[in-house]
C-alpha positions in Angstrom: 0.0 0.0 0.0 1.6 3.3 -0.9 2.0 6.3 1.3 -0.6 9.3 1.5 1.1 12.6 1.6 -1.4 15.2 2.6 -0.4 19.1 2.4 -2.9 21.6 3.7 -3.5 25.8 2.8 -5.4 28.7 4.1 -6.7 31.3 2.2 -8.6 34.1 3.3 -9.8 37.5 1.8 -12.6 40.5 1.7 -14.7 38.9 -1.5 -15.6 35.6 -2.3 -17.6 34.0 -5.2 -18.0 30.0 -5.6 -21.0 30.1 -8.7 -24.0 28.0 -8.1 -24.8 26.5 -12.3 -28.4 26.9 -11.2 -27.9 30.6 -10.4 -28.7 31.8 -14.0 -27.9 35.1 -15.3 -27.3 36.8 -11.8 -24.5 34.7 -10.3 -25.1 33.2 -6.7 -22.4 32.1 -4.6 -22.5 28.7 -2.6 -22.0 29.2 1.0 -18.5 27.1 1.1 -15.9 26.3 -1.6 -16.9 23.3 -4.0 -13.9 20.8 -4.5 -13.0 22.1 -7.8 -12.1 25.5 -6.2 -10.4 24.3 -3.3 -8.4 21.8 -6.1 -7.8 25.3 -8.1 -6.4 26.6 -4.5 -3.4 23.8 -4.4 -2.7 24.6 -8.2 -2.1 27.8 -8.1 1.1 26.9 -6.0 2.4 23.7 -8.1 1.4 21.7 -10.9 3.1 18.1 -12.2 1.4 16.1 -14.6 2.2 12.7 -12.6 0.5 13.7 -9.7 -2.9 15.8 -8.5 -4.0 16.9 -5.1 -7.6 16.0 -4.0 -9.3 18.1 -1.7 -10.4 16.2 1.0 -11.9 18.8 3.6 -13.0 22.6 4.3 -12.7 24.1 7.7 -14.8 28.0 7.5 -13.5 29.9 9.8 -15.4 33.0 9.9 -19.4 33.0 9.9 -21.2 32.9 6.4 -22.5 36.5 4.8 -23.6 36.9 1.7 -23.2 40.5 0.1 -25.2 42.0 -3.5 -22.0 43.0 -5.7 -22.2 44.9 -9.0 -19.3 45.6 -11.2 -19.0 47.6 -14.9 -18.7 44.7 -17.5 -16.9 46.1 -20.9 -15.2 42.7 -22.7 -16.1 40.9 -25.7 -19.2 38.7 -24.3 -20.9 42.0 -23.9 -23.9 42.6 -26.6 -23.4 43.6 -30.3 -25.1 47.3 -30.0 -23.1 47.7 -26.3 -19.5 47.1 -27.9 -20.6 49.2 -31.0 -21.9 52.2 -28.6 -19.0 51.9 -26.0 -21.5 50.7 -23.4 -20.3 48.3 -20.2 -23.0 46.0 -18.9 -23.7 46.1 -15.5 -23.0 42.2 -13.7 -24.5 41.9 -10.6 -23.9 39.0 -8.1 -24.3 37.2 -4.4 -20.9 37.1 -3.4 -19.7 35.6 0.5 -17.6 38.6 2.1 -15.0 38.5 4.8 -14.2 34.7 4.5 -11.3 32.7 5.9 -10.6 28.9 5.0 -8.2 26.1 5.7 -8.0 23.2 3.1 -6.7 19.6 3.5 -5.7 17.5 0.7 -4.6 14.4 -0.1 -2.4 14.1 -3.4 -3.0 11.2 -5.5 -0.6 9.3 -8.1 -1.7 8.8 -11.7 -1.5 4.7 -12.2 0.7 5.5 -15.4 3.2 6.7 -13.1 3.6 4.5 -10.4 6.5 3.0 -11.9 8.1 6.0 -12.2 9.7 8.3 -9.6 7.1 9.5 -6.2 5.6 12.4 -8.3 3.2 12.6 -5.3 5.8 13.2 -2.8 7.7 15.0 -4.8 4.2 17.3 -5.2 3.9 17.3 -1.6 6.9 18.9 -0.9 6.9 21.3 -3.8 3.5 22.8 -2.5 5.0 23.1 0.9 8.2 24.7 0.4 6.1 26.9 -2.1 3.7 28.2 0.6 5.9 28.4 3.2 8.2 31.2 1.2 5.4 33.0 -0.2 5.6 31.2 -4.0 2.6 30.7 -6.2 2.6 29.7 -9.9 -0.2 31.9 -10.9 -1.7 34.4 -8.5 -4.8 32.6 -6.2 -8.0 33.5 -6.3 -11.2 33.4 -4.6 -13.5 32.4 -7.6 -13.3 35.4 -10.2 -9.7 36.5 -10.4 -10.3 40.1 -9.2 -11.1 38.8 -5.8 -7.6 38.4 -4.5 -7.0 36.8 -1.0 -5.4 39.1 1.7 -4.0 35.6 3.2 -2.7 32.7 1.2 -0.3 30.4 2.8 0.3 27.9 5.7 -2.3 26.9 8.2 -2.3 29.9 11.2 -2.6 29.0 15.3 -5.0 31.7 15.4 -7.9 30.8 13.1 -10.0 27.5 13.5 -13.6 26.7 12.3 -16.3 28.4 13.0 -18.5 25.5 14.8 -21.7 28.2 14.8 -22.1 27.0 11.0 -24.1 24.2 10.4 -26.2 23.8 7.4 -27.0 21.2 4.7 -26.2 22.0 0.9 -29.4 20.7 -1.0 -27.0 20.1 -4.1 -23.3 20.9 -4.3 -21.2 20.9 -7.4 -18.2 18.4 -7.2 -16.2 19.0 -10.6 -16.8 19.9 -14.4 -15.0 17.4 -15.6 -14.9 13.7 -15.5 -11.3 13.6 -14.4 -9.2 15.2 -12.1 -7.0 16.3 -14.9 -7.3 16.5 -19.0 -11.4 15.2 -19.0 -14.5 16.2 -20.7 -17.3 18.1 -19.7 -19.2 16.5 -17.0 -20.9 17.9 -14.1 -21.2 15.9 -11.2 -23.3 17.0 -8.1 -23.8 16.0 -4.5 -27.4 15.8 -2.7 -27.4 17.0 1.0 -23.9 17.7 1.6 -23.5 18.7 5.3 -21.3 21.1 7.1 -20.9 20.3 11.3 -19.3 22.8 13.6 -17.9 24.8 11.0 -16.4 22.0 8.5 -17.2 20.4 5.4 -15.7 16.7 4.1 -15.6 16.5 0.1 -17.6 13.0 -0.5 -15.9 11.0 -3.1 -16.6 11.4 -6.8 -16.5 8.3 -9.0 -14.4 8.4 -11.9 -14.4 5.8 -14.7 
């Protein structure tokens, strides 16, 4: 049986937006992380192709609050006549605001490479010596990129969960795509997803 090499993070920041696919045309924020951001999270500080980290649990450490936010759209997706006239489009959302979390993950071996060299560890330690001096590959983000975290790093002494948040999750995205890395289009959801005392663990998703 071969090791498990878990590496943890904590993020934290002023704006937060995890997008609900049922939301529609105003985006709505879950109330925690789904997997796929929290996977996003570990990526943004080291990537190999051999290995992947999967998030395994979510500690919120601050109590849930959801804010309205509106923001001046003017890119491409905007309408014909509003990029003819020069005109942004207003995007308004539900956005989570003063959030703080601390992620655990485990990082998993693709079979191909098991004969190979310990990409896992070797991701392990990567992602650790990476946080602990401050290194990210891309800059993190907490859902759209201009909410930038005011904390990205190692676990801190001084935050824990917040065990006043309990709630159920009626139906929680897992992932996109049907594997953890190169897949296709695939949504997969949870049903009743629970979060006790403040923390939230991933349930499996099964891959082909």
């Amino acid at each position: 049986m071969r090791k498990i090499y878990e590496v943890a993070l904590e993020i934290a920041g002023p704006v937060a937006i995890f997008n609900r696919p049922d939301a529609g045309s105003t985006p709505i924020s879950y109330p925690v992380p789904t997997w796929s951001a929290c996977k996003a999270f570990f990526e943004s500080v080291a990537h190999m192709k051999g290995a992947y980290v999967n998030p395994t649990k979510v500690a919120i450490c601050t109590p849930v609050r959801f804010e309205h936010y509106a923001t001046n759209y003017g890119g491409p997706l905007r309408k014909g006549g509003q990029i003819k006239n020069d005109d942004n489009y207003q995007l308004k959302a539900i956005v989570l605001v003063n959030v703080c979390y601390k992620v655990w993950g485990a990082v998993h071996q693709f079979e191909s490479r098991l004969d190979q060299i310990n990409t896992a560890h070797a991701l392990q330690e990567t992602t650790e010596r990476r946080l602990k001096n401050g290194q990210t590959l891309r800059t993190p983000c907490l859902g759209w990129k201009e909410f930038a975290p005011s904390y990205f790093g190692p676990l801190r002494e001084e935050t824990s969960n917040d065990k006043s948040v309990n709630l159920i999750i009626p139906s929680l995205l897992h992932s996109v795509f049907d594997k953890p890395k190169m897949g296709e289009a695939s949504p997969y959801f949870h049903q009743n997803v629970e979060v006790r005392d403040g923390v939230l663990s991933y349930p499996e998703r099964p891959y082909a």
